[in-house]
LUMZA-78578 format. One record per atom (N, C-alpha, C): atom name; residue number from 1; x, y, z; residue in one letter. Coordinates in steps of 0.02 Angstrom, whole numbers, plus 50000, padded with zeros to 5 digits. Each point is the difference from the previous one (the first is absolute). Layout:
REM residues N
{atom:CA; n:NUM; east:X; north:Y; up:Z; res:a}
...
REM end
This chain:
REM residues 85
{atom:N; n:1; east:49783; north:50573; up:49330; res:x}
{atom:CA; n:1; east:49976; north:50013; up:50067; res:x}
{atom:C; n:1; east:50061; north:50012; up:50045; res:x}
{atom:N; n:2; east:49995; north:50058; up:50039; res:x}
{atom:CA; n:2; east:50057; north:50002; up:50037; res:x}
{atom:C; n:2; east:49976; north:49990; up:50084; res:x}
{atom:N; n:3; east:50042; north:49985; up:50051; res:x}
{atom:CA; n:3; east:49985; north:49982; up:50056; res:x}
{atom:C; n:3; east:50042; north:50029; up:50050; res:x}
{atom:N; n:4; east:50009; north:50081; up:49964; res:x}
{atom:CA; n:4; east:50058; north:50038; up:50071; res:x}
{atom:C; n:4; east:49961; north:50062; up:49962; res:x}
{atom:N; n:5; east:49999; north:50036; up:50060; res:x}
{atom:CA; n:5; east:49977; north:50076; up:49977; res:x}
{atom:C; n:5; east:50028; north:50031; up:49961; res:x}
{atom:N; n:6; east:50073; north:49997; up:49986; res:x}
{atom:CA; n:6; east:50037; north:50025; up:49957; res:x}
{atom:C; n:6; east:49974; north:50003; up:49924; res:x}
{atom:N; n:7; east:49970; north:49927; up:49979; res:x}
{atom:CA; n:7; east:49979; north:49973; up:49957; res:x}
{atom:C; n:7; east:50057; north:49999; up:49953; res:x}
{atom:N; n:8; east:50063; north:49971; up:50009; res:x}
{atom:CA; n:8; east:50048; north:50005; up:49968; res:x}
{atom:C; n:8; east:49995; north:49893; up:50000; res:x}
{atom:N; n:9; east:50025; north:49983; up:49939; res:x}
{atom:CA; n:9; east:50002; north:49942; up:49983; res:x}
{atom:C; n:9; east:50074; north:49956; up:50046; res:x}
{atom:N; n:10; east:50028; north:50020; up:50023; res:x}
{atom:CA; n:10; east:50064; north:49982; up:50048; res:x}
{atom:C; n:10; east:50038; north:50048; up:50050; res:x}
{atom:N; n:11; east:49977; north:49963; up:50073; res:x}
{atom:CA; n:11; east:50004; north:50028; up:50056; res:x}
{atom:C; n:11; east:50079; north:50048; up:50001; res:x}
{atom:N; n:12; east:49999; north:50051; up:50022; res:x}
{atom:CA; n:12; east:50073; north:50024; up:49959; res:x}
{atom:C; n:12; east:50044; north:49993; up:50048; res:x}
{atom:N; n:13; east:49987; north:49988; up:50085; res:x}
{atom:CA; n:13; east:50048; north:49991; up:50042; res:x}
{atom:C; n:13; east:50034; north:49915; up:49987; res:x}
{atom:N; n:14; east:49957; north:49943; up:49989; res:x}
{atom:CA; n:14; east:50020; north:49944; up:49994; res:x}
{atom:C; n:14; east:50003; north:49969; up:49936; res:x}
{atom:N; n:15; east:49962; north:50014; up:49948; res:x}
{atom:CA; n:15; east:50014; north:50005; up:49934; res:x}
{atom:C; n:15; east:49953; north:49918; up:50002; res:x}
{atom:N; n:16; east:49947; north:50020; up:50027; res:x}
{atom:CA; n:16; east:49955; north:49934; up:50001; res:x}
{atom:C; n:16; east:49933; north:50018; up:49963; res:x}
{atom:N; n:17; east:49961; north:49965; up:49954; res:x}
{atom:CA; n:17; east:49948; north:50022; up:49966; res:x}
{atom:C; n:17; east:49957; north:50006; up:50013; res:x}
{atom:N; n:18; east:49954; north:50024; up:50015; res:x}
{atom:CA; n:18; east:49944; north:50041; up:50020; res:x}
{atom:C; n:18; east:49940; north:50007; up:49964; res:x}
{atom:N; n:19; east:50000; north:49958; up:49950; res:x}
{atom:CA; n:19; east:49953; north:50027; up:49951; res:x}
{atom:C; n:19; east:49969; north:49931; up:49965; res:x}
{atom:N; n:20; east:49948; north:50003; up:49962; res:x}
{atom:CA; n:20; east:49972; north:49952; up:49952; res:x}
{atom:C; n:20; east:49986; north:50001; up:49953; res:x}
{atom:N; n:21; east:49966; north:49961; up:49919; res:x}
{atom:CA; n:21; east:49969; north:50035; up:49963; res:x}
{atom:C; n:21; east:49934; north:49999; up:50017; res:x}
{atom:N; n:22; east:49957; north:50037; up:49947; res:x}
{atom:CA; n:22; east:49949; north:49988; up:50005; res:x}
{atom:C; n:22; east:49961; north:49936; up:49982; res:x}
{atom:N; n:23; east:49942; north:49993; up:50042; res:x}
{atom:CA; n:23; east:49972; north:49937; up:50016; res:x}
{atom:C; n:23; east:49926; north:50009; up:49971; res:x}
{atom:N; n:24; east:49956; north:49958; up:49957; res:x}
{atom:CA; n:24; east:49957; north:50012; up:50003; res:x}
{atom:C; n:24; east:49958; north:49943; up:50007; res:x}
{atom:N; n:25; east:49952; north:50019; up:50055; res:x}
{atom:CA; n:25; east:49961; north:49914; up:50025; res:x}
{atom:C; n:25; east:49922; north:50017; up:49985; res:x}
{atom:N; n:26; east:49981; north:49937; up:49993; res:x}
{atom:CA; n:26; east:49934; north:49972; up:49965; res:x}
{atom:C; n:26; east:49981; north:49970; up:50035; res:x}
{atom:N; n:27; east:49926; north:50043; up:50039; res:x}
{atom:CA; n:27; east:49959; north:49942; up:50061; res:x}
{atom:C; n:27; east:49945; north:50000; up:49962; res:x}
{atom:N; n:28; east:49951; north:49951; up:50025; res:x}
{atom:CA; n:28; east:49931; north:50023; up:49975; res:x}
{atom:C; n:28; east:49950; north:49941; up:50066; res:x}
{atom:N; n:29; east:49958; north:50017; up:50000; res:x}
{atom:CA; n:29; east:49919; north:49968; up:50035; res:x}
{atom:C; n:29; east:49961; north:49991; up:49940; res:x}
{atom:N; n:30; east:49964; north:49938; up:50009; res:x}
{atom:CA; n:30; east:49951; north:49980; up:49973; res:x}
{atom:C; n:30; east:49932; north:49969; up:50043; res:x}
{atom:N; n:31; east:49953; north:50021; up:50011; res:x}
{atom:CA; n:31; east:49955; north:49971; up:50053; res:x}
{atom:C; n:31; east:49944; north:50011; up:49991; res:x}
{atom:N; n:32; east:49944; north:49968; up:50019; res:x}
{atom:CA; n:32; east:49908; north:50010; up:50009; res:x}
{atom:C; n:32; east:49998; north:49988; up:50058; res:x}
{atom:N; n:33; east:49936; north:50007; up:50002; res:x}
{atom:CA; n:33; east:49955; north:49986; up:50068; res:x}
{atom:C; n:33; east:49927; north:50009; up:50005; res:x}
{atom:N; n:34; east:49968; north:49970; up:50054; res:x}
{atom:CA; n:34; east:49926; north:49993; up:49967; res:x}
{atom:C; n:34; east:49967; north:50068; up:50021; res:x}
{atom:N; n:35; east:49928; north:50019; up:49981; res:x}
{atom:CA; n:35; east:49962; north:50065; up:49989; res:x}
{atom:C; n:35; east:50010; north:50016; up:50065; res:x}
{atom:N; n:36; east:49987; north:49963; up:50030; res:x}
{atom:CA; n:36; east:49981; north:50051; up:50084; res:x}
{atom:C; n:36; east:50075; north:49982; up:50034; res:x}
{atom:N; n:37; east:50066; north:50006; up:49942; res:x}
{atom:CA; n:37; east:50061; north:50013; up:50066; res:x}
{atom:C; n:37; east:50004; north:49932; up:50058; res:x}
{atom:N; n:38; east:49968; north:49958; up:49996; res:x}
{atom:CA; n:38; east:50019; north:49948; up:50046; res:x}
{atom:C; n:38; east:50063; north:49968; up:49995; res:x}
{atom:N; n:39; east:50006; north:49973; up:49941; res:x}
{atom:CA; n:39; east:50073; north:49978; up:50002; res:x}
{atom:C; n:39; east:50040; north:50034; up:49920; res:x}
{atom:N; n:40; east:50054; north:49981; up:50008; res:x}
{atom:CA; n:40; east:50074; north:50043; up:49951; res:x}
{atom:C; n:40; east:50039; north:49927; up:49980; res:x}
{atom:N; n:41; east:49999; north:50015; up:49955; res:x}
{atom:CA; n:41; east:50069; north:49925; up:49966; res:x}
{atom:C; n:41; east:50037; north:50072; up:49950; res:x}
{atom:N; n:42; east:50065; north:49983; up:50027; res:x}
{atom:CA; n:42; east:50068; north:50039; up:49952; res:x}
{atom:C; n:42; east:50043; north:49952; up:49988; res:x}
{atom:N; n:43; east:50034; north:50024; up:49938; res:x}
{atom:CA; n:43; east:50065; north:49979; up:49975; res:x}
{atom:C; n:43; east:50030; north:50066; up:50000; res:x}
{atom:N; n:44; east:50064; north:49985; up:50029; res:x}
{atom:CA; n:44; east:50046; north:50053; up:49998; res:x}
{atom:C; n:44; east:50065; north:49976; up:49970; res:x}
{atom:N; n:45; east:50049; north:50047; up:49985; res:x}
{atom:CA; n:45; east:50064; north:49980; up:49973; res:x}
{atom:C; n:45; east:50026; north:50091; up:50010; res:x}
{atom:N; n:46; east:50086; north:49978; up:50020; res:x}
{atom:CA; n:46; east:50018; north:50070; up:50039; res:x}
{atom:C; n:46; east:50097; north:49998; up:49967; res:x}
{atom:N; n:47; east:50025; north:50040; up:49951; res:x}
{atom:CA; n:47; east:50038; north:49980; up:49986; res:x}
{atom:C; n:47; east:50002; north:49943; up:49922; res:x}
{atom:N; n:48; east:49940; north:50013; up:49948; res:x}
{atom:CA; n:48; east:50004; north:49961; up:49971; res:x}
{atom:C; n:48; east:50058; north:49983; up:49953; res:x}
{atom:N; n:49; east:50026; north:50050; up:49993; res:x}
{atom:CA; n:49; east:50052; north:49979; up:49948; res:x}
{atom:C; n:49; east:50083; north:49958; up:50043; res:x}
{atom:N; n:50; east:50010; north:50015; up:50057; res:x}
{atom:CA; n:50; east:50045; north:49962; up:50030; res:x}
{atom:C; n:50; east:50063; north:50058; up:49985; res:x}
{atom:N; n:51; east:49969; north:50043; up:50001; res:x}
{atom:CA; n:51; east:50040; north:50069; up:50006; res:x}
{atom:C; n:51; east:50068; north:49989; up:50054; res:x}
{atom:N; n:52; east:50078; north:49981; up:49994; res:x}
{atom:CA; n:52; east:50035; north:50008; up:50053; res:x}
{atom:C; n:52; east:50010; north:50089; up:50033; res:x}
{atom:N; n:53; east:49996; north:50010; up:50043; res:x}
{atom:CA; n:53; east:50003; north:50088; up:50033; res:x}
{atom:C; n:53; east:50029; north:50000; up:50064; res:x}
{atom:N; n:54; east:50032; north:50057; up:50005; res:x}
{atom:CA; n:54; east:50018; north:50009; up:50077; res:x}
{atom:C; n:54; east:49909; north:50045; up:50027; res:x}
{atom:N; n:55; east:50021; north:49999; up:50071; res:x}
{atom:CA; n:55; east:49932; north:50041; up:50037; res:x}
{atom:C; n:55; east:50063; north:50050; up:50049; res:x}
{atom:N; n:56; east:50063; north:50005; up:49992; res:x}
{atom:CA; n:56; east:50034; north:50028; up:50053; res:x}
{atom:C; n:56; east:50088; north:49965; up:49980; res:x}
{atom:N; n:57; east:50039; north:50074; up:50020; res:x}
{atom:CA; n:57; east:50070; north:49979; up:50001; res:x}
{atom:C; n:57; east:50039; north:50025; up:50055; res:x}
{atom:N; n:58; east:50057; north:49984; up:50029; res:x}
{atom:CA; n:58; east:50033; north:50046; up:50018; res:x}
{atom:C; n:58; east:49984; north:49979; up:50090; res:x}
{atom:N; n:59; east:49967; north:50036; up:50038; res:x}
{atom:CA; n:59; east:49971; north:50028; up:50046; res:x}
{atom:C; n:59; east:50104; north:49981; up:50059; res:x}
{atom:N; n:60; east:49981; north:49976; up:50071; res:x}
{atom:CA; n:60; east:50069; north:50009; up:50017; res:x}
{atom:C; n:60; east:50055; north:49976; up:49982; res:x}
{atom:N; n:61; east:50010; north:49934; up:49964; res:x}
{atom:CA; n:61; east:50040; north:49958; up:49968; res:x}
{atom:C; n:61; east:50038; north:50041; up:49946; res:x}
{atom:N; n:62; east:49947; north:50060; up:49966; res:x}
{atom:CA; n:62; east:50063; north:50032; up:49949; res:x}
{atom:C; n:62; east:50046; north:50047; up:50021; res:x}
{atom:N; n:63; east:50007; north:50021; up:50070; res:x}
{atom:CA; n:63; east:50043; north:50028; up:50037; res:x}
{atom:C; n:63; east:50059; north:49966; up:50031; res:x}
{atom:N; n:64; east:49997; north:49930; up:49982; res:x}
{atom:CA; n:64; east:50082; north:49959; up:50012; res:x}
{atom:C; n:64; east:50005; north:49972; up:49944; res:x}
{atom:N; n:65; east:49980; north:50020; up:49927; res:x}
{atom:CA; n:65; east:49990; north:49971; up:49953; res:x}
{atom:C; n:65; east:49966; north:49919; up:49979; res:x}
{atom:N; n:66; east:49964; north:49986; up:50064; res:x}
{atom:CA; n:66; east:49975; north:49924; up:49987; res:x}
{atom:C; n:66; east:49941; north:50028; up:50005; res:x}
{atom:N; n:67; east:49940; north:50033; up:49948; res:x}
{atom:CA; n:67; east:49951; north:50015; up:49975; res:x}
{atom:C; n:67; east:49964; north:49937; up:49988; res:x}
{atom:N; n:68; east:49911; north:50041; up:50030; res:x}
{atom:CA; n:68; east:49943; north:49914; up:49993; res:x}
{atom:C; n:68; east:49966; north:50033; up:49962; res:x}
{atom:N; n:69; east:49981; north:49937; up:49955; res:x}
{atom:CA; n:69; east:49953; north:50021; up:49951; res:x}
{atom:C; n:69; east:49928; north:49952; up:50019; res:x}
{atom:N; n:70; east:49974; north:50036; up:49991; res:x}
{atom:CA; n:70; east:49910; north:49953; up:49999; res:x}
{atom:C; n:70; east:49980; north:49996; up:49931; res:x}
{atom:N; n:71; east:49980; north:49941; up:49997; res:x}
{atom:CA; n:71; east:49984; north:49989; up:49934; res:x}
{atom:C; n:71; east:49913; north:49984; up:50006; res:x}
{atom:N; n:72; east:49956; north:50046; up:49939; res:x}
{atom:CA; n:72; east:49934; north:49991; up:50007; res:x}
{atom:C; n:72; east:49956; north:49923; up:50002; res:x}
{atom:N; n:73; east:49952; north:50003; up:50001; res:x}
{atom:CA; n:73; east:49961; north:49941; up:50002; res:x}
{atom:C; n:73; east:50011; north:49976; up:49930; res:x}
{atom:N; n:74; east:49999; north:49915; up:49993; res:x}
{atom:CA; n:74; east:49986; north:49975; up:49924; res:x}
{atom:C; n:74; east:49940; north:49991; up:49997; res:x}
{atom:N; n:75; east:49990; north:49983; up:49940; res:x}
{atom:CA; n:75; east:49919; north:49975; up:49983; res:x}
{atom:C; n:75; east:49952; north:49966; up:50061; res:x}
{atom:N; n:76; east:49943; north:50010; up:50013; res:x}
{atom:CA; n:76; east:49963; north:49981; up:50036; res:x}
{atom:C; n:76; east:49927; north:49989; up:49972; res:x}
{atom:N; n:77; east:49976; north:49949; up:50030; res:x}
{atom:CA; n:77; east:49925; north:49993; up:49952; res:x}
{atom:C; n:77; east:49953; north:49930; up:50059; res:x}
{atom:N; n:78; east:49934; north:50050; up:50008; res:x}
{atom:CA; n:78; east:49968; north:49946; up:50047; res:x}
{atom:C; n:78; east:49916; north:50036; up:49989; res:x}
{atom:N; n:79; east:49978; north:49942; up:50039; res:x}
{atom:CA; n:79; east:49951; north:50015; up:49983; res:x}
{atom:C; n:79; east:49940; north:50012; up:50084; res:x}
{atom:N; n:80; east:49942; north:50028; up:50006; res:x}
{atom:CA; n:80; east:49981; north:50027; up:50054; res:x}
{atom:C; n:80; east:49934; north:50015; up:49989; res:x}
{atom:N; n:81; east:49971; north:49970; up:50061; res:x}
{atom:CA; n:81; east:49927; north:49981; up:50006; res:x}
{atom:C; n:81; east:49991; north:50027; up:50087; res:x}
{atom:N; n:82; east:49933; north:50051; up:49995; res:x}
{atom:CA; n:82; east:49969; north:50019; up:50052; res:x}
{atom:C; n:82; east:49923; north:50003; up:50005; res:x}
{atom:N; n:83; east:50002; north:49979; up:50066; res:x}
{atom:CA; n:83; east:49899; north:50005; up:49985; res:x}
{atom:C; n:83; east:49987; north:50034; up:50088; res:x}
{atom:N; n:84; east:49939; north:50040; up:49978; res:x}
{atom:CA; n:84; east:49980; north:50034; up:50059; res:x}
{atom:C; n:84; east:49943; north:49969; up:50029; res:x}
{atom:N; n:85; east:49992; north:50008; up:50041; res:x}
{atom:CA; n:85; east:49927; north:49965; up:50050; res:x}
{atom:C; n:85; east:49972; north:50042; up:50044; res:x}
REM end
């Protein structure tokens, strides 16, 4: 994954990296609910495998060479209940 339009793996004015590998993440939902839609019970999980990833590199920091990196969400998992009236 690259994160400069260039799409070059290292920024070439500061020689700062720019790039990631590839990431591959595993969400899933599991849920019912009763016939007439009144209420919803889910299990969710977002990130199952605990995938480490950037979401972004670079942005003004790689122009004095002190480049920020964001690093993606880790594993997440909850569960979620709605009811209508």
């Amino acid at each position: 994954m690259f994160f400069d339009v260039t799409n070059q793996p290292v920024e070439p004015l500061s020689g700062v990296r720019l790039s990631d590998e590839p990431a591959t993440l595993v969400n899933f939902t599991l849920g019912m609910a009763d016939a007439n839609d009144s209420w919803r019970l889910e299990l969710f999980a977002e990130n199952l495998g605990n995938e480490k990833y950037l979401i972004d590199a670079g942005n003004t920091g790689a122009t004095v060479g002190i480049p920020t990196y964001i690093a993606g969400a880790p594993r997440f998992w909850g569960v979620s209940y709605s009811q209508r009236f």
